[in-house]
N, C-alpha and C positions, 0 to 999 in steps of 0.2 A: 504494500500500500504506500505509494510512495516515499520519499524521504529517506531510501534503502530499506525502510523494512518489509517484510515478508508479511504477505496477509496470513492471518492465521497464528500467528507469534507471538504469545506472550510472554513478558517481559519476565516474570517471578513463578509459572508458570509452565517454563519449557515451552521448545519447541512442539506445535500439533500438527496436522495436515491445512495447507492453507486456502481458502476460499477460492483460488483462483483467480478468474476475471468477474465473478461476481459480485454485485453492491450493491443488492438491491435491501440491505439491513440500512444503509446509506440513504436510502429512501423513505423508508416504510414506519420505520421506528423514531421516535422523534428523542433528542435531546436536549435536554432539559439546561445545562451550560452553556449550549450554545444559541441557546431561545431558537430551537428548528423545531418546527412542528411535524407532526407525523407526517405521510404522503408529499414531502418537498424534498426534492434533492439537497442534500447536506453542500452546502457552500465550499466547501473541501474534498467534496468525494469528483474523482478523477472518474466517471462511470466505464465501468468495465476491466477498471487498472486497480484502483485504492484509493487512498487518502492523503493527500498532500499534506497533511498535519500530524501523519503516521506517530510518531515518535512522539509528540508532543498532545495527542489526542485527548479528551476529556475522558475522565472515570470512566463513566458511564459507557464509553466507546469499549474499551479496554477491559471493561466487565461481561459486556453482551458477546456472547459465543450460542450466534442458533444451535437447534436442534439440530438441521441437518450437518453441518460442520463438526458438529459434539459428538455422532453418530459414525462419522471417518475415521473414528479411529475403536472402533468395537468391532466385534466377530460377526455382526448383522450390520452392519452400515447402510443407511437409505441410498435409492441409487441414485443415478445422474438426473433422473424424471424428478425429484422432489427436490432439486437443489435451487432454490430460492429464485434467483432470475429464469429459471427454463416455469416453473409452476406458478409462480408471481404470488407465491406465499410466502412470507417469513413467522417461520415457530421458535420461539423462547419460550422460559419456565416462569411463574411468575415465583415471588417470593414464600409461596405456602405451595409451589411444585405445582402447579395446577399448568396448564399450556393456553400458551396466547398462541392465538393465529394473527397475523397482522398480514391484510389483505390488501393487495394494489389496486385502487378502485378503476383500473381501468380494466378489470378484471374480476368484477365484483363477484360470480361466481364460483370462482376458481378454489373458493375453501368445499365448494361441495362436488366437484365433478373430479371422475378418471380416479387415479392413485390418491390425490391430495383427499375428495372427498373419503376415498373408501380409510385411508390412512387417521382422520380425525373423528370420525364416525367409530371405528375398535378404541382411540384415546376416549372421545366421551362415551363410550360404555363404560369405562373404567372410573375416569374420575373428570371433573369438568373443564371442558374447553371456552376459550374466552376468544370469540374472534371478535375484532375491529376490522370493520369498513368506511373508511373517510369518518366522519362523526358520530358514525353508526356501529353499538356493541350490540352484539348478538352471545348469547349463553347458549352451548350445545351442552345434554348431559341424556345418557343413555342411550346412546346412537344415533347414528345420522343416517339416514338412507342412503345410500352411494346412489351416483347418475352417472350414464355413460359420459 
């Protein structure tokens, strides 16, 4: 993500597997130091490359490791289909473990169709999912019907 560092790399952390060309947490998720609200591109983020403030990033930057990235490095890893820019979902945990979906409203669907729907539809049978779409939260809990 620029500035030399490697996406995916945390500083105290060790090295993980890194994001790639994708940014779309860069987007979706908004930070709170930088007054970026959710669904704007981050004034930093370089799309498709990283972060031009890599090194020097806010907490909050340097804290978030989606789900699918988190997932690259276990014995089941999600595949290339759920990886944030290809599905136009980004999954983090919230602080009581529960999953956020954070959806690309240009894409408003895309939390319930194909792999993405069938993939949070098994999460909220489990335990609850929290999607955001643009100002719009939705609560899934006990399935979701999947759609082709």
């Amino acid at each position: 993500m620029g500035s030399g560092g490697i996406r995916g790399e945390r500083r105290e952390r060790g090295p993980v597997l890194g994001c790639g060309d994708c940014t779309m947490c860069c987007k979706l998720v908004g930070v709170q130091e930088l007054d970026k609200p959710r669904d704007t591109w981050c004034e930093h983020c370089e799309i498709g490359k990283g972060c031009s403030i890599y090194e020097d990033r806010p907490q909050s930057c340097d804290d978030f490791e989606c789900l699918w990235l988190q997932s690259q490095s276990k014995s089941d890893p999600m595949g290339e289909h759920l990886r944030p820019d290809r599905c136009k979902v980004v999954l983090g945990a919230t602080t009581k473990g529960n999953v956020q979906a954070f959806v690309d409203p240009g894409r408003a669907d895309a939390y319930k169709t194909g792999a993405m729907g069938r993939l949070l539809g098994a999460m909220a049978a489990v335990a609850p999912v929290f999607v955001t779409i643009g100002d719009q939260r939705r609560y899934l809990t006990g399935g979701l019907p999947p759609q082709p």
